[in-house]
N, C-alpha and C positions, 0 to 999 in steps of 0.2 A: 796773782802769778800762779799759783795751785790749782785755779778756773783752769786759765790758759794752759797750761799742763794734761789737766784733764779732755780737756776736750780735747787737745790733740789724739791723744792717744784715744776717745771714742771714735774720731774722725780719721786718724790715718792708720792707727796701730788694727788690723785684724787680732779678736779675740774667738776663743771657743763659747760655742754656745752648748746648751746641758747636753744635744744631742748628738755633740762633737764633732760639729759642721763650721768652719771657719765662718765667720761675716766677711762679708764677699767686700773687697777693694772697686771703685768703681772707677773704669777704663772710657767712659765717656768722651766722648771729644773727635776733636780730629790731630791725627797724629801721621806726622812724618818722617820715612826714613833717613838716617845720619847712613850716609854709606862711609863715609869716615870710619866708625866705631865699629860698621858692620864686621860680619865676618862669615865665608864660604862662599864656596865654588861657583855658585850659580844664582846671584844675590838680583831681586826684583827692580829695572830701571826705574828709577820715578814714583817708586810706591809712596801712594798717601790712604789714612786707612778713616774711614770717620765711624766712629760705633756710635751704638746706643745700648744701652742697659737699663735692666730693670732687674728686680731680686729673681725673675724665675726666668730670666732668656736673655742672651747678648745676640745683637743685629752688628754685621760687622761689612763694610761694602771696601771691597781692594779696590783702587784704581791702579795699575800699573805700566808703564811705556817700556815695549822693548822693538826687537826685530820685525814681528808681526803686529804692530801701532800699541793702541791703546785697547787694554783689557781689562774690562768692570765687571768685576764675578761677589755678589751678596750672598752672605750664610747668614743664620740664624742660629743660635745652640740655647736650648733647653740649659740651664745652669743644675739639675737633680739630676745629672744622669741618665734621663730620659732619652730619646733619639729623636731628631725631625729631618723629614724627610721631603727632598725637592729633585731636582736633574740640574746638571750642567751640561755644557759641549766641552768637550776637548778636541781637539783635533777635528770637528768637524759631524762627532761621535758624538748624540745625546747620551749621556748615562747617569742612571739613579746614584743620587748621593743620599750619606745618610748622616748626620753631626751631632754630635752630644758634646756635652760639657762637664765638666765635675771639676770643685774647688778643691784645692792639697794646702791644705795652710791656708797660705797667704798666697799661691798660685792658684791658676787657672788653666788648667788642662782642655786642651778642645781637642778632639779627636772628630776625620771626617777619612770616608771612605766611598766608592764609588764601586757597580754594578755593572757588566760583568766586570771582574777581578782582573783578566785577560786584557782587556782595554784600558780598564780601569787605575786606580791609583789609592794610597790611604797616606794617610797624613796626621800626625799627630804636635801640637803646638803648647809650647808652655809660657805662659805668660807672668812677667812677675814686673815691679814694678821698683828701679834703681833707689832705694832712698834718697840716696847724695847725689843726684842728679836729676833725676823725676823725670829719667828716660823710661820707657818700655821697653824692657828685655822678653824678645820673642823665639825661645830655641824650637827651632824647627827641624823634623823629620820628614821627606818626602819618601815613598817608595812608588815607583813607575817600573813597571815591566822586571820586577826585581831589582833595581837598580836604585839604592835608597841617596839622596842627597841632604846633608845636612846644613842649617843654617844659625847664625845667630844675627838676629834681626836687633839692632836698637832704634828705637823711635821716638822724636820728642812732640809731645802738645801743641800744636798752635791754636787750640781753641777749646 
């Protein structure tokens, strides 16, 4: 019983490590939105998100269904704080995006922001993960054109 204890807690509890960098929670999988539990103004049709992780980068692909059909936009985040850098379209508009990552605890902050500013957009995501439930709590900030939208995304596993 005291195994089983143990390893839980190497396996699901995040600890500090000497350099006081949390061990990272892994998000693997594919996970879909509960628009039930969701919450705000401007919540994503249809989203299913499937990532991949490794200790030094999350790969994260949205699929999402709304007005304008089906939208697949992949990011990548450096998990040290580093920046990588790719383009998306918006509106029709290529612009440079740039994405990092940094753990807080037992969160996972991803911040991404796009080129020019004017066009552009930033966006910052905090990912945490429900114990009592083993949803994905994803609060979300958008800012477009000055005009920020906020969201709270929960998402459960199906694989």
């Amino acid at each position: 019983m005291i195994a089983i204890g143990l390893l839980f807690f190497a396996l699901v509890i995040p600890a500090a490590s000497p350099g006081g960098t949390a061990v990272a929670l892994d998000f693997s999988g594919t996970w879909i939105l509960d628009s039930a539990l969701s919450r705000g103004t401007k919540l994503p049709g249809g989203m299913e998100m499937r990532v991949q992780q490794r200790p030094d980068a999350i790969t994260i692909e949205h699929t999402s269904r709304s007005q304008f059909g089906v939208v697949v936009d992949t990011v990548r985040a450096p998990l040290d704080g580093s920046v990588d850098h790719d383009s998306v379209t918006v509106g029709g508009t290529k612009l440079a995006r740039i994405t990092s990552g940094m753990w807080e605890q037992d969160k996972l902050r991803i911040s991404r922001s796009s080129s020019p500013a004017s066009a552009g957009y930033s966006q910052t995501e905090l990912w945490a993960l429900d114990r009592s439930t083993g949803k994905l709590l994803i609060e979300s900030s958008t800012t477009v054109s000055e005009r920020t939208i906020s969201v709270s995304l929960f998402l459960h596993r199906t694989s």
